[in-house]
C-alpha positions in Angstrom: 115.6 86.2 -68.7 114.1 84.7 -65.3 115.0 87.1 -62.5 116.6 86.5 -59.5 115.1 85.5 -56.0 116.2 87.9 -53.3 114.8 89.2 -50.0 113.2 93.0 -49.3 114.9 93.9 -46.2 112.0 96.3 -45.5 109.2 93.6 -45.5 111.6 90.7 -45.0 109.8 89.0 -48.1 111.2 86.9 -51.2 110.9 89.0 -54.2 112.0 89.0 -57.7 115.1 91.5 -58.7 115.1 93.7 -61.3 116.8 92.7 -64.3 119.9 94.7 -65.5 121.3 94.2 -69.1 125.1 94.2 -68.3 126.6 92.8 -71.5 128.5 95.4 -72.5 131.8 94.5 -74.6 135.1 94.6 -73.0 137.2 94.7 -76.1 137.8 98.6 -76.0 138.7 98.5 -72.5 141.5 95.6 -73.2 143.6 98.3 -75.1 143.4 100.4 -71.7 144.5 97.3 -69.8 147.3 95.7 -72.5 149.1 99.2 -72.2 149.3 100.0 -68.7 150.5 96.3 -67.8 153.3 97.2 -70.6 154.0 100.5 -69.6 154.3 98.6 -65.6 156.6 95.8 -67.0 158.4 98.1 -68.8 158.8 100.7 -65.8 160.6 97.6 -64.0 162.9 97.0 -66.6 164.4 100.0 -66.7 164.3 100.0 -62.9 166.4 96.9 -63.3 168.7 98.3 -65.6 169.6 101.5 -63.5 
């Protein structure tokens, strides 16, 4: 990985960042997402209905 240029704001300098592995998967987390848009849709559907 080639880092990232960025600035020290305490010497005002160009440095390099650190580099952070972020690639986590997202898949598991979907499930959380898929059910609360349902449970949201289907809280205005029976908003509808009433």
């Amino acid at each position: 990985y080639k880092p990232l240029q960025t600035v020290d704001i305490e010497t005002k300098k160009t440095a390099d960042a650190t580099i952070e592995r972020s690639d986590i998967c997202v898949v598991p987390r979907a499930g959380v997402v898929s059910e609360a848009i349902l449970a949201y849709v289907l809280a205005g559907e029976i908003v509808d209905k009433l």
